[in-house]
MINU-563057 format. One record per atom (N, C-alpha, C): residue in one letter; x, z, y. Coordinates in pm, whole numbers, plus 50000, padded with zeros to 5 digits. Each point is the difference from the previous one (the first is absolute). Layout:
<sites>
aXZY...
</sites>
This chain:
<sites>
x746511325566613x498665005749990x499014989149962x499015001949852x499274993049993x498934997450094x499084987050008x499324999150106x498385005250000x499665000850075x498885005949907x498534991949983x499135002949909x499064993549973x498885005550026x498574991750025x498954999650013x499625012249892x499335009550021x499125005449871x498424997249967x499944990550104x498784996249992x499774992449864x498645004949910x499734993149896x501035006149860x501395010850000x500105001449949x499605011749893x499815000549891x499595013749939x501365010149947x499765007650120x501035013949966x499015009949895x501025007849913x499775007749912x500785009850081x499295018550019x500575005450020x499345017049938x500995004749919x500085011849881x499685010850138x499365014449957x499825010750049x499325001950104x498844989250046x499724989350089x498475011950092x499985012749868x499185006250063x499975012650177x500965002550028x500615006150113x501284992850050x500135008050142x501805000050043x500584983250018x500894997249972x500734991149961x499154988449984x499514998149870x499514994149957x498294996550037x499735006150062x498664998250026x499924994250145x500705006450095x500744991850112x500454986649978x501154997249944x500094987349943x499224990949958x499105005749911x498774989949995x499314995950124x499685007350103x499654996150088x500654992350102x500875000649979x501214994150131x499824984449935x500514998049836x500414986449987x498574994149948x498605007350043x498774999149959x499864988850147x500425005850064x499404997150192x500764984349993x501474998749944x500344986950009x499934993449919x499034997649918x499004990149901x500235001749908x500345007949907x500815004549863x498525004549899x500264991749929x498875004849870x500795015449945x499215013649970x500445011449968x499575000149875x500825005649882x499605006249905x500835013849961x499155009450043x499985014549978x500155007449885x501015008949930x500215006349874x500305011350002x499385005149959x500655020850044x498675006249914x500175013849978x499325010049938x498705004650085x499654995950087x498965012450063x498804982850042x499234999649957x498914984149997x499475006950102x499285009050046x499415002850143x500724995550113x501105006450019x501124997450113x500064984949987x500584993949875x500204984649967x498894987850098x498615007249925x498884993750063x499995001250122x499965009950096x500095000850146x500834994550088x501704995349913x500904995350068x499394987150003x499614995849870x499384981549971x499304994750085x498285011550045x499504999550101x499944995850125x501255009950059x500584997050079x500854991450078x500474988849882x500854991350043x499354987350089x500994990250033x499404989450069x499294986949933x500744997249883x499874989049916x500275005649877x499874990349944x499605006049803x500545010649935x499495003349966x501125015349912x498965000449861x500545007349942x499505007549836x500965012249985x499645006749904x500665016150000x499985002549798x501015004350001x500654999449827x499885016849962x499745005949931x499725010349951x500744999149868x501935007350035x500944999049905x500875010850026x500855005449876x501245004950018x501024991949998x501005001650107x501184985649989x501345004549906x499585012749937x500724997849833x499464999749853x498624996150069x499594991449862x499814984849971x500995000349965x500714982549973x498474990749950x499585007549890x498354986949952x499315002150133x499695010950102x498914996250091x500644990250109x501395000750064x500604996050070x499734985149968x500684995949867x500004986549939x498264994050003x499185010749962x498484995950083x500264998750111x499685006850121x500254997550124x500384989450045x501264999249978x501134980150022x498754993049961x499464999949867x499254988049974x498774999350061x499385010750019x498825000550104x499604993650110x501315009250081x500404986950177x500514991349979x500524991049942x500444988149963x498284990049965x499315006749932x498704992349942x498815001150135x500205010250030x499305005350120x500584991150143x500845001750036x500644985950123x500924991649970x500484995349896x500394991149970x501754998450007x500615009250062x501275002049986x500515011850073x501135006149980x501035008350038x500625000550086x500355000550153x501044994450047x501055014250014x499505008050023x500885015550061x499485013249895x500995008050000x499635012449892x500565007350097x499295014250018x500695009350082x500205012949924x500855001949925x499765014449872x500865012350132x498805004850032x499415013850058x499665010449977x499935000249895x498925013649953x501575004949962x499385013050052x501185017449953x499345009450033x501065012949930x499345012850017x501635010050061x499795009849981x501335009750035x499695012849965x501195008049914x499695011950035x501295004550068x500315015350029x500855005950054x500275014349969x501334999750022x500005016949950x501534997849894x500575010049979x501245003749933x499494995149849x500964992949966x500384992849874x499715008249891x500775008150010x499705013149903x498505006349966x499755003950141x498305008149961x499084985049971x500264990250013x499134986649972x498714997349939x498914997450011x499124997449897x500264991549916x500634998349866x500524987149963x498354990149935x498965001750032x499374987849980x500184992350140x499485008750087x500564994750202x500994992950006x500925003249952x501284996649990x499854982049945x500095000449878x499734989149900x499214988750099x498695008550044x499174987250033x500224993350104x500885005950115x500614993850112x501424984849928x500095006949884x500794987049976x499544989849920x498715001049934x499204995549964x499144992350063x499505002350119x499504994450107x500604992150092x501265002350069x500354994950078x500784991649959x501255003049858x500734991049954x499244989449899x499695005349910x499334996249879x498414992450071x499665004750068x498954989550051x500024989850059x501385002550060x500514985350104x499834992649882x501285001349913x500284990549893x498874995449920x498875006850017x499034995949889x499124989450110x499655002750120x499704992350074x500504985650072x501675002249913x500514984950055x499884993749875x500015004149857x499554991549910x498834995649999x498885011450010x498764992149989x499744985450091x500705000350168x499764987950050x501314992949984x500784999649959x501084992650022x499764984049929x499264999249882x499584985749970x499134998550140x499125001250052x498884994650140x501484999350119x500325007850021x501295001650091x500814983649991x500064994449843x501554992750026x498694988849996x499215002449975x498674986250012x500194994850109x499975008750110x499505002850192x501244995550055x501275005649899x501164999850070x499865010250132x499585015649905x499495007750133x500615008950026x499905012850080x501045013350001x499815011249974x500475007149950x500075015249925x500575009850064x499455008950096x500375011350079x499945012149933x500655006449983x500405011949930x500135012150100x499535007650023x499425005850139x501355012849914x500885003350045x501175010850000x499665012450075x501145003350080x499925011950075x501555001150099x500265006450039x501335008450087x500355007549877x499505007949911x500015002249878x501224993849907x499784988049982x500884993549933x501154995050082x500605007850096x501064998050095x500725011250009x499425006550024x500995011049986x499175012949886x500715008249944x499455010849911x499805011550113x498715010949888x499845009450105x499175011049928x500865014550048x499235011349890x498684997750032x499565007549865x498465006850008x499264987049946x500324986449983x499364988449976x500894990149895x499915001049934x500935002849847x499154987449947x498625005649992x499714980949890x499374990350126x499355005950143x500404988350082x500934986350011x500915015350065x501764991649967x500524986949893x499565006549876x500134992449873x499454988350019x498394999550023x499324991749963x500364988650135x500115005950101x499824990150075x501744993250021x500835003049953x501394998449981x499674982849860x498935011549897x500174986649925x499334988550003x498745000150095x499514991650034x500774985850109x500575008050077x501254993450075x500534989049908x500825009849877x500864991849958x499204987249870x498535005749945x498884990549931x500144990850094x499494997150112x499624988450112x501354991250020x501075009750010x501724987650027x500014991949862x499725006749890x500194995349890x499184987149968x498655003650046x498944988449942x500754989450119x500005004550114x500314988550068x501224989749929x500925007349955x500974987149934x499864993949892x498305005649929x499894993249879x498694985150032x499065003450125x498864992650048x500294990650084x500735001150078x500334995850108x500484980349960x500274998149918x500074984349996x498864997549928x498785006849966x498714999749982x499334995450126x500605002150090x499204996450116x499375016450059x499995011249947x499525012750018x500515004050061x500205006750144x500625010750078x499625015050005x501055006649960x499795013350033x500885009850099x498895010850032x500395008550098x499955015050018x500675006350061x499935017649967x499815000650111x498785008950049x499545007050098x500605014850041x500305000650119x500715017350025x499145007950095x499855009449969x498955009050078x500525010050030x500095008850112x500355012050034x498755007149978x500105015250065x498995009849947x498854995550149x498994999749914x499134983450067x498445009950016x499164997750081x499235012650048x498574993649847x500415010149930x499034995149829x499165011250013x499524997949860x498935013149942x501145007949911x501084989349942x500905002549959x501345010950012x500344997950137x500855005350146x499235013549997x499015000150085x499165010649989x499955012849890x499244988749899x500135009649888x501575010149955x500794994750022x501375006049979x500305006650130x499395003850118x500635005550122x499305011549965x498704998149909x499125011549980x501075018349944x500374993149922x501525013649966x500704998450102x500395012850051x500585004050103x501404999649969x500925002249885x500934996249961x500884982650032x499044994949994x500544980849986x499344999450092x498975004150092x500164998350166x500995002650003x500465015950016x501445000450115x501044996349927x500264990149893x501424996549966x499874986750051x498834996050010x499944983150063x500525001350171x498985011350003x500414997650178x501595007350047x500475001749891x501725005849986x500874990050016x499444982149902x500924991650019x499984992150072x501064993250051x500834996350139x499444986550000x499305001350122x499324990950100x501004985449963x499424987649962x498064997050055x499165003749845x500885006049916x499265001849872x499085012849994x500125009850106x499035010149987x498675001950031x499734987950089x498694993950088x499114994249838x498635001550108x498724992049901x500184988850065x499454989549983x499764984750067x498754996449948x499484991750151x498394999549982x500204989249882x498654997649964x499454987849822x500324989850064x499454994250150x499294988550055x501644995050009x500965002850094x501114989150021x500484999149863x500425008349893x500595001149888x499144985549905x498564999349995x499254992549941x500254984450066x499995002850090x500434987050099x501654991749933x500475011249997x501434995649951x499864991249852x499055006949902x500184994949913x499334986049982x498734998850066x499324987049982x501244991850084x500674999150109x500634988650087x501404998549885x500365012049855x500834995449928x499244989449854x498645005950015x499064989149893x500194989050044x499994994850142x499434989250056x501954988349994x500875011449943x501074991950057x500464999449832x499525006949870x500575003949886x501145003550006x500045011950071x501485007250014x500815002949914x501035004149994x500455007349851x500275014050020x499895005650125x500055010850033x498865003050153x499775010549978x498415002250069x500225016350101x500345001450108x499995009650087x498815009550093x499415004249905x498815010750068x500305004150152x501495007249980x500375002650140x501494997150025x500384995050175x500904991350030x501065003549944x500625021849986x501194998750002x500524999949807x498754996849936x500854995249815x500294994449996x500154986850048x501424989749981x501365008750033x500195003250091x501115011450022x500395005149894x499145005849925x500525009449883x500804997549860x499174987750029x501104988149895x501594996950017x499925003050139x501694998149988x500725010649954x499625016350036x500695010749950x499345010249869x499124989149937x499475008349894x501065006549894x501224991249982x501055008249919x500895011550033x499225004450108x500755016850060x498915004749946x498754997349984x499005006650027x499875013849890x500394997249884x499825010749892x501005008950019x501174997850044x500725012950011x499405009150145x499694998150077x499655000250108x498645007849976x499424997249914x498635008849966x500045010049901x501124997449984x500045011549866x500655010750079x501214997850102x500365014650045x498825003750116x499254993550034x498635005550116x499515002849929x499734993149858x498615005849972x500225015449911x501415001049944x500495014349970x499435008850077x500544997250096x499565014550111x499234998650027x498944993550038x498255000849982x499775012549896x499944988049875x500065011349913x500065014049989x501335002650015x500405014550074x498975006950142x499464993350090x499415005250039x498584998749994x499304993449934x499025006349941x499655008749902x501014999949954x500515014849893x498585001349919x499415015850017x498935001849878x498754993950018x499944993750133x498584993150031x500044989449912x501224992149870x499584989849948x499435007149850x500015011649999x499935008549843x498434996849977x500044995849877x498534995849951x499184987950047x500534991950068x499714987950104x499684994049916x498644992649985x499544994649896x499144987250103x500054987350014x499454993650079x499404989349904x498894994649962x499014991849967x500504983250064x498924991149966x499794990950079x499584999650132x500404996350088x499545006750156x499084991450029x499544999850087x498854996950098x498594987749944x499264999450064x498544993649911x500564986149921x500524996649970x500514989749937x500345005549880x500955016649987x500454999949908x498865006549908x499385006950096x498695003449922x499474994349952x499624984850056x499094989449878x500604996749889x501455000049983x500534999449908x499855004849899x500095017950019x499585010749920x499074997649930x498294998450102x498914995749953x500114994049884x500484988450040x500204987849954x500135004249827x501065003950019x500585003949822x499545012949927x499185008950119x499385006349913x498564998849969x499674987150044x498654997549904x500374990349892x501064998049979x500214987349862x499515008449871
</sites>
């Protein structure tokens, strides 16, 4: 186990930085001396988190799959405090609902966002990163551990983000750069929420087998991840029992495919016409977001 370091004085970068996750986070590694720089879609929320913090912050008004603003951004906080030490690529969205009835722009932009933005967010800092000799957290999911109906480009995206972060790590890493994948269970969000809102993916969540059917509060989960900032983990545990899951993740797909059959089967015609959006206020700014371009 690496040891861990002071964050005092360092400047963390952290994506989606406006709610949940990320806005928590800012505050947590705000309290133990961490210069913040804030990037996400919604500048009100942005500004209030900045506000709020203990010591320095600024707030970025970007999409993290648009590679020229991103590549602004990097150069911004870099000119603005003077170096890089931590990237936290955070920002996601989700939708839910049967593959088939799908919205396919919903669809698209969850992999667009969560995969495709990681990656655009570890290029833009990865020159400041190998400057700092700093670390790159790639915030994942339980998602990318095991598969699971009804969440089709979740699954995807956060499966490939997993495997983006193992990858960069064996290409940075004698750069002096460490990287890390963050795991989150279904974590008490706007996010969470927003998807419990259909009564459908409520009761298939609270169908699967304990400790995965539970919400878990933000605060210990957030905790988890700054004490893995502070150590540059290479793997990052929201909650205690995902290390566990790593050992039997290769049962895991057969194993969900005959449960999740008969799910299936018994939700029968309640999935007919199931059409699910971006869920909860996050995914809405998103929406916003692209429909004023």
């Amino acid at each position: 186990m690496s040891a861990h370091r002071s964050l005092a004085g360092q400047v963390v970068v952290v994506t989606g930085a406006a709610r949940g996750v990320g806005a928590l986070l800012a505050r947590k590694l705000s309290a133990r001396g961490a210069t913040l720089a804030l990037v996400g879609l919604e500048p009100d929320e942005l500004r209030g988190v900045a506000a709020a913090l203990h010591g320095p912050a600024h707030h970025w008004h970007a999409d993290v799959t648009d590679h020229e603003a991103m590549a602004r951004v990097a150069d911004e906080v870099k000119d603005r405090f003077g170096k890089v030490d931590v990237v936290v690529a955070n920002a996601g969205v989700a939708t839910g609902g049967p593959f088939a009835d799908s919205d396919p722009a919903a669809w698209k932009r969850v992999i667009e966002v969560n995969l495709i933005g990681g990656a655009v967010t570890g290029r833009a800092f990865l020159p400041h990163l190998a400057a700092s000799r700093g670390y790159f957290l790639q915030i994942a999911s339980l998602a990318a551990i095991t598969p699971a109906p009804m969440m089709t480009a979740y699954c995807a995206s956060k499966s490939g983000v997993e495997a983006f972060a193992h990858s960069l790590r064996a290409e940075v890493g004698h750069r002096g750069v460490r990287v890390g994948v963050g795991y989150l269970s279904w974590t008490d969000t706007d996010m969470v929420r927003g998807a419990d809102q259909d009564d459908v993916m409520r009761e298939l969540r609270a169908r699967l087998p304990w400790p995965s059917n539970k919400t878990y509060p933000l605060g210990p989960a957030v905790d988890r991840i700054v004490a893995g900032i502070e150590r540059r983990s290479a793997h990052v545990y929201g909650q205690w029992w995902l290390r566990g899951m790593q050992s039997v993740r290769g049962y895991l797909p057969a194993l969900i495919g005959t449960v999740g059959q008969r799910e299936m089967r018994r939700f029968g015609a309640r999935l007919d016409g199931m059409r699910v959006g971006l869920v909860g206020a996050g995914g809405a700014a998103d929406e916003k977001e692209r429909a004023g371009r």
